[in-house]
KOLMARGU-833845 format. One record per residue: residue number from 1; z, x, y of N, C-alpha, C in turn. Coordinates in nm, 2 decimals, padded with zeros to 4 digits, always signed. Layout:
! KOLMARGU-833845
<r pos="NUM" n_zz="Z" n_xx="X" n_yy="Y" ca_zz="Z" ca_xx="X" ca_yy="Y" c_zz="Z" c_xx="X" c_yy="Y"/>
...
END
This chain:
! KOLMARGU-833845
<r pos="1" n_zz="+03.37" n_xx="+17.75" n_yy="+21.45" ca_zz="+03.30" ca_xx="+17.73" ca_yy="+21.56" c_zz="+03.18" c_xx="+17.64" c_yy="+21.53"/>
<r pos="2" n_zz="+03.10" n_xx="+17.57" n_yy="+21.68" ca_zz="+03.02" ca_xx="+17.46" ca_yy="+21.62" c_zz="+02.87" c_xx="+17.56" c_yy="+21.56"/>
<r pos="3" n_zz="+02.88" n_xx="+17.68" n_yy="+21.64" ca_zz="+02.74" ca_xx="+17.73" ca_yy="+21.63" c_zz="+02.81" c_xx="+17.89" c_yy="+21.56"/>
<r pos="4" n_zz="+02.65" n_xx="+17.92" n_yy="+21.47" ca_zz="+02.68" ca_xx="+18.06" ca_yy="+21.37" c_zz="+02.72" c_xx="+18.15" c_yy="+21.46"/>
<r pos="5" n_zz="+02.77" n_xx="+18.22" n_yy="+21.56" ca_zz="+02.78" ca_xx="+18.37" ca_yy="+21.64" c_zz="+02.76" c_xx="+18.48" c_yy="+21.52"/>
<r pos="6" n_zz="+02.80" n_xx="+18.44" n_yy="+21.42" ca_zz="+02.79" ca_xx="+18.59" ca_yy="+21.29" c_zz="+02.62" c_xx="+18.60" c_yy="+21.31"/>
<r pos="7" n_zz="+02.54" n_xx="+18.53" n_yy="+21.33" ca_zz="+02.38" ca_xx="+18.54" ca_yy="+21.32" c_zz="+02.33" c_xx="+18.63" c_yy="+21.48"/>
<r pos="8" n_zz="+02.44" n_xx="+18.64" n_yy="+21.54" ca_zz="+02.35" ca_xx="+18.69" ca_yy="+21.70" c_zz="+02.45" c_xx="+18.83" c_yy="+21.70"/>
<r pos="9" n_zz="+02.40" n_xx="+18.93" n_yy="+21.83" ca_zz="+02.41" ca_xx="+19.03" ca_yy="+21.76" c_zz="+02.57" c_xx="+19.06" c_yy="+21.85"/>
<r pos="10" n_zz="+02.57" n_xx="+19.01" n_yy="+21.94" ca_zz="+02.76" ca_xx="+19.00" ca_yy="+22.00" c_zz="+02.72" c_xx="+18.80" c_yy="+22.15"/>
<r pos="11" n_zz="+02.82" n_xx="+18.87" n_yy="+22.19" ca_zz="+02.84" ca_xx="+18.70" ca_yy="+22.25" c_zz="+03.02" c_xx="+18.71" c_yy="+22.37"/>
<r pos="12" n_zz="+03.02" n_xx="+18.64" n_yy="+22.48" ca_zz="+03.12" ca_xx="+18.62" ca_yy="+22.55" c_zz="+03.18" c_xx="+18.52" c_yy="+22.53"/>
<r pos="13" n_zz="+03.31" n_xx="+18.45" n_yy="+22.56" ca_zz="+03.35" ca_xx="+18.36" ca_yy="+22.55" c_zz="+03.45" c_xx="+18.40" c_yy="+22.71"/>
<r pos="14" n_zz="+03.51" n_xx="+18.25" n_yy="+22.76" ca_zz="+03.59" ca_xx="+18.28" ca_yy="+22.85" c_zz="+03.75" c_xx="+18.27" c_yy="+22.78"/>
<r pos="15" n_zz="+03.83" n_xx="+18.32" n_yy="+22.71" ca_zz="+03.94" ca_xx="+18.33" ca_yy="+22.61" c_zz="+04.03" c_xx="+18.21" c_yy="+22.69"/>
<r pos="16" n_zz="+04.04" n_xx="+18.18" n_yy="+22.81" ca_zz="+04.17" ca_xx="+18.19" ca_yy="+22.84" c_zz="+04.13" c_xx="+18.00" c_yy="+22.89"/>
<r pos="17" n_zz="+03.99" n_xx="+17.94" n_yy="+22.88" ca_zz="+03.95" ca_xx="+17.86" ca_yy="+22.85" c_zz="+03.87" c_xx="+17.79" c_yy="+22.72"/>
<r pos="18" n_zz="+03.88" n_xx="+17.90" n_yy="+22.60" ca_zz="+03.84" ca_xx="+17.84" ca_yy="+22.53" c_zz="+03.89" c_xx="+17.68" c_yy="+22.44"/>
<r pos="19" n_zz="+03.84" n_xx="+17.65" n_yy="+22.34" ca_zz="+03.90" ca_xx="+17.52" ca_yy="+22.36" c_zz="+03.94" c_xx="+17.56" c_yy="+22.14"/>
<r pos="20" n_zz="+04.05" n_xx="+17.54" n_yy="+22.16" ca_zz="+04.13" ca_xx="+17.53" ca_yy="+22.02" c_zz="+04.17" c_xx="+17.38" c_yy="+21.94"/>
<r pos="21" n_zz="+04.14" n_xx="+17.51" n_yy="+21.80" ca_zz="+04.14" ca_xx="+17.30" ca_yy="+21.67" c_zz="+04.28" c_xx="+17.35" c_yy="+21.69"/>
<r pos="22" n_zz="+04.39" n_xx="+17.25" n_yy="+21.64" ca_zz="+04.50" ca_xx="+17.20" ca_yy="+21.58" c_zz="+04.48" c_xx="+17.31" c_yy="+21.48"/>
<r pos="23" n_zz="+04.60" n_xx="+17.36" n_yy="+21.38" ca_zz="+04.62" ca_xx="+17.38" ca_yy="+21.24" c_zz="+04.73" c_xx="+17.35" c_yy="+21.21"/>
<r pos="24" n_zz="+04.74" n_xx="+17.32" n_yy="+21.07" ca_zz="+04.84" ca_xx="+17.24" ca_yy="+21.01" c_zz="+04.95" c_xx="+17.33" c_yy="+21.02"/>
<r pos="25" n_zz="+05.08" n_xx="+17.36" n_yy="+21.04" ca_zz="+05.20" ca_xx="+17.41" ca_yy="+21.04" c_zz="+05.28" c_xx="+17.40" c_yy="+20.89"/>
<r pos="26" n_zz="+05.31" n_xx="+17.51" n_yy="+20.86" ca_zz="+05.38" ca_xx="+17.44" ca_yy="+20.70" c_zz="+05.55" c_xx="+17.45" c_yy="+20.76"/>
<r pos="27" n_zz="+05.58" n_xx="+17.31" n_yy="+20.73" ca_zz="+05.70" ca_xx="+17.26" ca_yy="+20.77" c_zz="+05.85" c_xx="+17.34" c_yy="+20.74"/>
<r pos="28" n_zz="+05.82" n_xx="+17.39" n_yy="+20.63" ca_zz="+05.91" ca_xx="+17.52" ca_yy="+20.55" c_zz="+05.90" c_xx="+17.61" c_yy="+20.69"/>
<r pos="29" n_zz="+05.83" n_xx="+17.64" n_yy="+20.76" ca_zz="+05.83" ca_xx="+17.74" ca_yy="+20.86" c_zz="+05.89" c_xx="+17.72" c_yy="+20.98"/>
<r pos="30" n_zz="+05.93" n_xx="+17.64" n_yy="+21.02" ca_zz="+05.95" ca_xx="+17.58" ca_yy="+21.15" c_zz="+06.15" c_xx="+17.60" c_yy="+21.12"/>
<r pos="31" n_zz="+06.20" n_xx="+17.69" n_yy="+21.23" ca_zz="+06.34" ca_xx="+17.69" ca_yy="+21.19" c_zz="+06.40" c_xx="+17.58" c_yy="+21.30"/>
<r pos="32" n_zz="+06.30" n_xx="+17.64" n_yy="+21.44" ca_zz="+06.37" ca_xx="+17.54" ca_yy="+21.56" c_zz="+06.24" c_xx="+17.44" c_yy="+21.66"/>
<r pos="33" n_zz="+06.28" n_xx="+17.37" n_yy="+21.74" ca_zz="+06.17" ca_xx="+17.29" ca_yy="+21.78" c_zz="+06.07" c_xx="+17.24" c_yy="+21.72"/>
<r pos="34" n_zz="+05.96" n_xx="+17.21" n_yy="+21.78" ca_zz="+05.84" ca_xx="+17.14" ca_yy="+21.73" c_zz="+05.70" c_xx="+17.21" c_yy="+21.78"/>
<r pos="35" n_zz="+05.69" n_xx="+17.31" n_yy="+21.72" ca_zz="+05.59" ca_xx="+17.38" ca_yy="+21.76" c_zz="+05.47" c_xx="+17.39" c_yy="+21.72"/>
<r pos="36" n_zz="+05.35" n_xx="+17.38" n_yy="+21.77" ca_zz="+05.22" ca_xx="+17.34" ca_yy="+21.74" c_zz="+05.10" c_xx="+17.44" c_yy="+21.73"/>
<r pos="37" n_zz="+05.03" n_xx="+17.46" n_yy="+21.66" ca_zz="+04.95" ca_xx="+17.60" ca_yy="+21.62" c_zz="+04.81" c_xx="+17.56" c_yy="+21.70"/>
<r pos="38" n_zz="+04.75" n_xx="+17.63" n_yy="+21.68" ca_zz="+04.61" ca_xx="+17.59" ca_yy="+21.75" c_zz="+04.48" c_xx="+17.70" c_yy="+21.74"/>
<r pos="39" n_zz="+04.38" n_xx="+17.72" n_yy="+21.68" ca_zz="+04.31" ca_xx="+17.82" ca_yy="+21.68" c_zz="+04.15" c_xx="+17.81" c_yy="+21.69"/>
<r pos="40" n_zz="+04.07" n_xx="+17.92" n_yy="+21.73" ca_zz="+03.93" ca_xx="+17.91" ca_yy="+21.72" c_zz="+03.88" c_xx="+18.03" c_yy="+21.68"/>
<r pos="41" n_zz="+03.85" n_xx="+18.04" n_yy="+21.56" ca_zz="+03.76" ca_xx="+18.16" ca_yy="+21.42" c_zz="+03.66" c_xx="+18.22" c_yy="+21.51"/>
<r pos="42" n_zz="+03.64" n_xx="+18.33" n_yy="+21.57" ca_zz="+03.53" ca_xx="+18.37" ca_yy="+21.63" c_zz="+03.41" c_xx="+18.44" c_yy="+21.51"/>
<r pos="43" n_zz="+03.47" n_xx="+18.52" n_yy="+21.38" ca_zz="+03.42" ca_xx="+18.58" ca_yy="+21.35" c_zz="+03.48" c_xx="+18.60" c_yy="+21.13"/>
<r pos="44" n_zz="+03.43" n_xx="+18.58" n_yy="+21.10" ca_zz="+03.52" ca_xx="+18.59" ca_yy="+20.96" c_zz="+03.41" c_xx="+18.68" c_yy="+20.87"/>
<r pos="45" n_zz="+03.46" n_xx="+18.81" n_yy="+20.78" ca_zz="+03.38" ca_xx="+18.86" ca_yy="+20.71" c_zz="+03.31" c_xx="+18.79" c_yy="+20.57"/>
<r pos="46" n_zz="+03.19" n_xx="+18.85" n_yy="+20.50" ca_zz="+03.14" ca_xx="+18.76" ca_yy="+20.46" c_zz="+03.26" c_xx="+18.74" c_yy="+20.28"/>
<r pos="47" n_zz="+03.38" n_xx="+18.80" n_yy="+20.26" ca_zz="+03.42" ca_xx="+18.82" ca_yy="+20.17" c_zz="+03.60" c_xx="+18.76" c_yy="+20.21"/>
<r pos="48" n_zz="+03.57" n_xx="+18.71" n_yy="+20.36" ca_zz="+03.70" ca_xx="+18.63" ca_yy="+20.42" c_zz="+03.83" c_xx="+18.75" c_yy="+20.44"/>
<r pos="49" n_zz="+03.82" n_xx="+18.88" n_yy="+20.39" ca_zz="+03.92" ca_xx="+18.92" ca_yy="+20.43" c_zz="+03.95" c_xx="+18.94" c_yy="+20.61"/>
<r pos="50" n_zz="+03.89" n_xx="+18.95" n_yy="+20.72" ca_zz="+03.87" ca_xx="+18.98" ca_yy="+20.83" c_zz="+03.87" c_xx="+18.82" c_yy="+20.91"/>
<r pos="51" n_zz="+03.94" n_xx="+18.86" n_yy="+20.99" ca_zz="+03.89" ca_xx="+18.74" ca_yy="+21.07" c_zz="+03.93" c_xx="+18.78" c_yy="+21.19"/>
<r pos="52" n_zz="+03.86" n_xx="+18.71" n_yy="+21.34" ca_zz="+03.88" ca_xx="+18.75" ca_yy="+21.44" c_zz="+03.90" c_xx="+18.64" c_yy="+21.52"/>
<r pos="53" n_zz="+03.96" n_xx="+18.62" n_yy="+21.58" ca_zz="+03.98" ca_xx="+18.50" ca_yy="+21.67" c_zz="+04.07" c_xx="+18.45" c_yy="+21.79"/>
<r pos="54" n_zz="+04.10" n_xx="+18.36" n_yy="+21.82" ca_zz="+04.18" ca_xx="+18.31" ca_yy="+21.93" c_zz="+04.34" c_xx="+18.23" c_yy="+21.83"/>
<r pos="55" n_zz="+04.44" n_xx="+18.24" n_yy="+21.89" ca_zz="+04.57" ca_xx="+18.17" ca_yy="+21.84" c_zz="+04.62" c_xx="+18.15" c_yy="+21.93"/>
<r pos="56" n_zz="+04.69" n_xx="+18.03" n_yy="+21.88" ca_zz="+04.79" ca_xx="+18.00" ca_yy="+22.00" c_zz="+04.91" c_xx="+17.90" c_yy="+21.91"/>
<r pos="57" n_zz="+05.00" n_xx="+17.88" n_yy="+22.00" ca_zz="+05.14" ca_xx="+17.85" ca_yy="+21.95" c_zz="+05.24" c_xx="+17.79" c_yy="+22.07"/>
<r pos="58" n_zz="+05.30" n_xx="+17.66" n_yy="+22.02" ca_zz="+05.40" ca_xx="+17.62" ca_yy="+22.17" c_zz="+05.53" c_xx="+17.66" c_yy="+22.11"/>
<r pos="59" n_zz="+05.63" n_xx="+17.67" n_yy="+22.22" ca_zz="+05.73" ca_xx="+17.66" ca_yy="+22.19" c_zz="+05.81" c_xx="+17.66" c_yy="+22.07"/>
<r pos="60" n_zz="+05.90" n_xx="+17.73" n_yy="+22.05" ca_zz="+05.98" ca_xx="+17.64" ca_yy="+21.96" c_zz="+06.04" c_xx="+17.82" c_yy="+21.86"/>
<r pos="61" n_zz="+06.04" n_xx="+17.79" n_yy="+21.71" ca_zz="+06.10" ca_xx="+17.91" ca_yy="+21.64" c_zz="+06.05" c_xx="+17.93" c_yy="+21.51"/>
<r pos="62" n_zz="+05.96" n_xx="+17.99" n_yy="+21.43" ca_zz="+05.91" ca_xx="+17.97" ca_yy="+21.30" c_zz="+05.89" c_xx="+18.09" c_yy="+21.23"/>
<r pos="63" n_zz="+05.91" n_xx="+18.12" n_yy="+21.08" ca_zz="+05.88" ca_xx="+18.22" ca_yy="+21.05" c_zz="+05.73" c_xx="+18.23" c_yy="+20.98"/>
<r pos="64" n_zz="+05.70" n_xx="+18.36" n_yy="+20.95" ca_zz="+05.59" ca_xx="+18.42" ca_yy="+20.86" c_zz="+05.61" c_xx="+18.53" c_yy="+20.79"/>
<r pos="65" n_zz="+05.48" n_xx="+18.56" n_yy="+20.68" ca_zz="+05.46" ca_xx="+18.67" ca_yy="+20.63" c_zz="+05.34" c_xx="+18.71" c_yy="+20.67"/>
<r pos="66" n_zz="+05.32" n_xx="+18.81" n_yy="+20.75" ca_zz="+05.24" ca_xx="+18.91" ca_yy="+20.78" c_zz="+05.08" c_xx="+18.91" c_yy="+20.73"/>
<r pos="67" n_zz="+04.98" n_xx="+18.93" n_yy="+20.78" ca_zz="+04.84" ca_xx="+19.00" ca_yy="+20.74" c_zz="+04.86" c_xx="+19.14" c_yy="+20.84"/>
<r pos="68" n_zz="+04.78" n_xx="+19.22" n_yy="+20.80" ca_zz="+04.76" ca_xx="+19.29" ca_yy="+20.90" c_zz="+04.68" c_xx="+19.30" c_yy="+21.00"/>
<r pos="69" n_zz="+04.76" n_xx="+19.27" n_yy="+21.12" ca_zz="+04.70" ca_xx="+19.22" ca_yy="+21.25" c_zz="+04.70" c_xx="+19.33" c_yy="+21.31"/>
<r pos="70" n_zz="+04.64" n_xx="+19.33" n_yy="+21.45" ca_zz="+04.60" ca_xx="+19.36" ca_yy="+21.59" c_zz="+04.59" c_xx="+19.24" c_yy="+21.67"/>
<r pos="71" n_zz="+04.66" n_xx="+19.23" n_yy="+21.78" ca_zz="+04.64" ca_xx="+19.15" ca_yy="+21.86" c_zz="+04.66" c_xx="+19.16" c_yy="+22.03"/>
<r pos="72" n_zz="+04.60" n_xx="+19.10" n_yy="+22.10" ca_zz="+04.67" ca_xx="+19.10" ca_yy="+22.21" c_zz="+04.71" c_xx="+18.94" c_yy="+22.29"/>
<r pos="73" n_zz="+04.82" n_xx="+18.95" n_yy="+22.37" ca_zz="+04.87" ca_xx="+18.86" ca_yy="+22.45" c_zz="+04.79" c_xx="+18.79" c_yy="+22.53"/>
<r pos="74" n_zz="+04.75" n_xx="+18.72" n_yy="+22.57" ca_zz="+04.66" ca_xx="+18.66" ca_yy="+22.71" c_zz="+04.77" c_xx="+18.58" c_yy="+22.81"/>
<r pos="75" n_zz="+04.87" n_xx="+18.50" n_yy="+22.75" ca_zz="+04.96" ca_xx="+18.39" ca_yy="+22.82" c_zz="+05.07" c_xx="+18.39" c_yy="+22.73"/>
<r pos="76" n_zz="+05.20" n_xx="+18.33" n_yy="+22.82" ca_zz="+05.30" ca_xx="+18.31" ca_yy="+22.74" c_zz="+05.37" c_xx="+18.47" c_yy="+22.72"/>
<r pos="77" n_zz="+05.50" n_xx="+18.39" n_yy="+22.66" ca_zz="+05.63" ca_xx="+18.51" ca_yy="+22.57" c_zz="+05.66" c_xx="+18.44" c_yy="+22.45"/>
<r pos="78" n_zz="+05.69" n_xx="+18.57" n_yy="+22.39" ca_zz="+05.79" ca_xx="+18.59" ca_yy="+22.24" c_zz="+05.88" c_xx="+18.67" c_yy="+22.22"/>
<r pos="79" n_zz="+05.92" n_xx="+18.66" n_yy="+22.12" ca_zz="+06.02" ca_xx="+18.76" ca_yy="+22.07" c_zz="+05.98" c_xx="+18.74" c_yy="+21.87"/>
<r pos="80" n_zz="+05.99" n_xx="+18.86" n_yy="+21.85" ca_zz="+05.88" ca_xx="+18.87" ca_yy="+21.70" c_zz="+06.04" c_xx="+18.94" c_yy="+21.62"/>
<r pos="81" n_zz="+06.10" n_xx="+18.88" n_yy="+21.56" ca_zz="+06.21" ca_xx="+18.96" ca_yy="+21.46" c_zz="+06.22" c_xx="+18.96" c_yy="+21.34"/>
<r pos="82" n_zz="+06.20" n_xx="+19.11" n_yy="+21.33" ca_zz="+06.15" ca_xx="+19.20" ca_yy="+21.13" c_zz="+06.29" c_xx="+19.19" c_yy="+21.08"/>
<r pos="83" n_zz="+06.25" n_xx="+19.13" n_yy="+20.92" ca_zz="+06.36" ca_xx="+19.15" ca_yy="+20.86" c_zz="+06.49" c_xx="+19.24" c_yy="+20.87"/>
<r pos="84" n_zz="+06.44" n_xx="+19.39" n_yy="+20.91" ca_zz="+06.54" ca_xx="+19.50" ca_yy="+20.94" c_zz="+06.64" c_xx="+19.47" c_yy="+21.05"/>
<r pos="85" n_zz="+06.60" n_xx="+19.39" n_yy="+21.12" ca_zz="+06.66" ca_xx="+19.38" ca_yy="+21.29" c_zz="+06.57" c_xx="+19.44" c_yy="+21.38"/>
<r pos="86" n_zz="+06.47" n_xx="+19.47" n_yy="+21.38" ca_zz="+06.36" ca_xx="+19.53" ca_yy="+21.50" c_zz="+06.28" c_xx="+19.39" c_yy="+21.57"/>
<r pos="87" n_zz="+06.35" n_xx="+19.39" n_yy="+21.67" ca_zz="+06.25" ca_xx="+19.28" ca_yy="+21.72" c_zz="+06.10" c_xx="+19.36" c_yy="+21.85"/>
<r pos="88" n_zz="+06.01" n_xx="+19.28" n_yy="+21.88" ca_zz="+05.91" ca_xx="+19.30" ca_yy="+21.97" c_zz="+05.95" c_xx="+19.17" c_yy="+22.08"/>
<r pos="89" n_zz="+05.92" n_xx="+19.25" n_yy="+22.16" ca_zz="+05.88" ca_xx="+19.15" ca_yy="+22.29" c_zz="+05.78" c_xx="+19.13" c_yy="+22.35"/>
<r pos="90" n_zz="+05.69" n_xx="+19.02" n_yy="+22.32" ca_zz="+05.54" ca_xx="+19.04" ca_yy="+22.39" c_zz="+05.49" c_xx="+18.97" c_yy="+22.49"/>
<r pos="91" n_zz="+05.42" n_xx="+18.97" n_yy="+22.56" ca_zz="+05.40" ca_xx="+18.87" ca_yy="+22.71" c_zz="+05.23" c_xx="+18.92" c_yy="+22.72"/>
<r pos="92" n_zz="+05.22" n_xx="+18.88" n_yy="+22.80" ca_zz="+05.05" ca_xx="+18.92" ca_yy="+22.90" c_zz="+05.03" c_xx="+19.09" c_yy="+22.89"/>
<r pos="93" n_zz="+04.91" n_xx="+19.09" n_yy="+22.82" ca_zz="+04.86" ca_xx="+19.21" ca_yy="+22.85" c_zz="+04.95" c_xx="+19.28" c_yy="+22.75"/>
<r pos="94" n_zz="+04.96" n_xx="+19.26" n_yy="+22.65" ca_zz="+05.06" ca_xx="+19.31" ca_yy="+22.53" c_zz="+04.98" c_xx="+19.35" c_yy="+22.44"/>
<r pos="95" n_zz="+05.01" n_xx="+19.44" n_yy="+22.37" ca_zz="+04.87" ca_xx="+19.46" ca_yy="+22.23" c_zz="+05.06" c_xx="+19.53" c_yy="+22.12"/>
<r pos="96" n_zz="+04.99" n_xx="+19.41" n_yy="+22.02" ca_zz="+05.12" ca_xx="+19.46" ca_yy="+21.91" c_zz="+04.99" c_xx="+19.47" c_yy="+21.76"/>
<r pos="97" n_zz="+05.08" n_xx="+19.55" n_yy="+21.69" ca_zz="+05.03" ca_xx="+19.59" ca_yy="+21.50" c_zz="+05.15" c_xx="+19.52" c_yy="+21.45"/>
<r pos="98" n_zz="+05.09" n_xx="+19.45" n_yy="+21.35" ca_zz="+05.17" ca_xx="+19.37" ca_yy="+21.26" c_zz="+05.14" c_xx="+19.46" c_yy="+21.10"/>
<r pos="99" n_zz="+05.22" n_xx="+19.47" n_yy="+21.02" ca_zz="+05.19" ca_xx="+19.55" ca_yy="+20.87" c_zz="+05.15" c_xx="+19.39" c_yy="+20.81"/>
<r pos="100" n_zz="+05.12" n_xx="+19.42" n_yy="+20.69" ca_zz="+05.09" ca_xx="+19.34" ca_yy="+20.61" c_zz="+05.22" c_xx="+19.33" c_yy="+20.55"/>
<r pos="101" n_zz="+05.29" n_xx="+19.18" n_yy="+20.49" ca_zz="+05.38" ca_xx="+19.13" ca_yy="+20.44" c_zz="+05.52" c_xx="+19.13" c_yy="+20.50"/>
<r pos="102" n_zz="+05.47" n_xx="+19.20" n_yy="+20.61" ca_zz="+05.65" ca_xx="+19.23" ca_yy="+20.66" c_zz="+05.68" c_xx="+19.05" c_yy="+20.71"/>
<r pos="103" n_zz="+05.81" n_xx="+19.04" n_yy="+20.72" ca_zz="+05.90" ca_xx="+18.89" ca_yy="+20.66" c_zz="+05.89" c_xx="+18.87" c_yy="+20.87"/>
<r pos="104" n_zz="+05.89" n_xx="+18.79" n_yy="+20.91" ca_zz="+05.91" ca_xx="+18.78" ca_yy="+21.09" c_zz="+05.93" c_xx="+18.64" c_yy="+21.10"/>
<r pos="105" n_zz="+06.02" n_xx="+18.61" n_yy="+21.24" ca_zz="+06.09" ca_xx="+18.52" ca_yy="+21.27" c_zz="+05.99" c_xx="+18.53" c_yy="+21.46"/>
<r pos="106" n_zz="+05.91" n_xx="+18.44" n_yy="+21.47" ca_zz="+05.86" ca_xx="+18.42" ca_yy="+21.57" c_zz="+05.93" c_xx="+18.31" c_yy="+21.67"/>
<r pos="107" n_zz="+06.01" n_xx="+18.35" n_yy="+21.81" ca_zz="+06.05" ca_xx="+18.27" ca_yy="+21.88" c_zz="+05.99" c_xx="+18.25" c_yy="+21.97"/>
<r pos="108" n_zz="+05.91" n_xx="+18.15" n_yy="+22.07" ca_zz="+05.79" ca_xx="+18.15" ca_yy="+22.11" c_zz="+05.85" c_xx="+18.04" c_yy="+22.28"/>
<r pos="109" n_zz="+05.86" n_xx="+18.11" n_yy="+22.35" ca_zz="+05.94" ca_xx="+18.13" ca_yy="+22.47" c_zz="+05.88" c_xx="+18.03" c_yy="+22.56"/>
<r pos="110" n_zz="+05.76" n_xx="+18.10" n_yy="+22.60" ca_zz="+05.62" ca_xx="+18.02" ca_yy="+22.65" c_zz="+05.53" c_xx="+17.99" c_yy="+22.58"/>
<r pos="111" n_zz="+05.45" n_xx="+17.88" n_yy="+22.61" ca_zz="+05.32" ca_xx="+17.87" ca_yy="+22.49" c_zz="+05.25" c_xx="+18.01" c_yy="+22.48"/>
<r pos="112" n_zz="+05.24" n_xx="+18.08" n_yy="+22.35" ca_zz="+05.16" ca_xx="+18.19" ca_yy="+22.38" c_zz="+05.05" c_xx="+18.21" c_yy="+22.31"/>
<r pos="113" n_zz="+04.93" n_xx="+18.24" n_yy="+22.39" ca_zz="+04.78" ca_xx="+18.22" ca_yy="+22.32" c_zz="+04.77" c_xx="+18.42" c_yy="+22.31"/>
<r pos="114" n_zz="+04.72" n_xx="+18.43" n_yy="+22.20" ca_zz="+04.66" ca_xx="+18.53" ca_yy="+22.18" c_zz="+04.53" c_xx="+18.57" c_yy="+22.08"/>
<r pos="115" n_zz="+04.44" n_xx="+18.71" n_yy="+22.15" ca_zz="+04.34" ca_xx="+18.72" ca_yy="+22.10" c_zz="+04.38" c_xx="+18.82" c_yy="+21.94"/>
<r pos="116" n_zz="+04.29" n_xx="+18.80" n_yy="+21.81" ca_zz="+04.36" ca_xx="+18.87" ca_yy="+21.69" c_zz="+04.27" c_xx="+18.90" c_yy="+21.62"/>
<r pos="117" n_zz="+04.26" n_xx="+19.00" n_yy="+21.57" ca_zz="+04.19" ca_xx="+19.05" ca_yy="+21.46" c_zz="+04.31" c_xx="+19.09" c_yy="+21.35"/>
<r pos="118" n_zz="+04.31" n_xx="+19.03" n_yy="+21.17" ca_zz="+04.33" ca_xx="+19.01" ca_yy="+21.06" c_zz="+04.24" c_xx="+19.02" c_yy="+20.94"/>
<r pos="119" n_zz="+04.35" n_xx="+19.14" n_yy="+20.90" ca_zz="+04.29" ca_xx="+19.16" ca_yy="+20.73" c_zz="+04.39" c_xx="+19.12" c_yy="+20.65"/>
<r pos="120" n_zz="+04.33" n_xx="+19.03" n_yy="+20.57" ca_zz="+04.44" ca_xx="+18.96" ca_yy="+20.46" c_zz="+04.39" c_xx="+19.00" c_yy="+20.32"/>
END
């Protein structure tokens, strides 16, 4: 963010207009489409494991390895599938727990922005 918010003692934002950087995509990830990351750091602890923020993602199919998240949906759909075969389905107004390290195949339906708090 352009200005400290860690210095004031809380703060609003409008989520669903805030305005997101780019982040680089590692290309190893990307199984299908051309899908594009995008995020804005509201809050990061002072030892980096925590971070709190806005994400977002267009279309398309990529995988990851896990931090342990909380999040919720604001816009858009997915489908989230764990190594085991358990998949999630999330849309608007969704609140999903992600474990740490678990292996996931993100299919990303609509562009989907969501709010997240991560411990890595």
């Amino acid at each position: 963010m352009s200005d400290d918010r860690t210095s004031v003692l809380g703060f609003a934002l409008p989520v669903a207009d805030a305005v997101l950087e780019p982040v680089a995509l590692d290309a190893s990830q990307v199984v299908a489409g051309t899908p594009e990351v995008s995020e804005l750091v509201l809050s990061e602890s002072a030892d980096g494991r925590v971070v709190r923020g806005i994400w977002q993602i267009t279309p398309g199919t990529v995988t990851d390895t896990e931090a342990d998240e909380l999040f919720v949906v604001l816009s858009g759909r997915a489908t989230i599938a764990f190594g085991d075969g358990t998949t999630l389905d999330v849309g608007p107004g969704d609140v999903a727990l992600l474990s740490a390290g678990a292996k996931t195949t993100w299919t990303i339906h609509e562009t989907l922005r969501k709010v997240y708090q991560a411990t890595v």
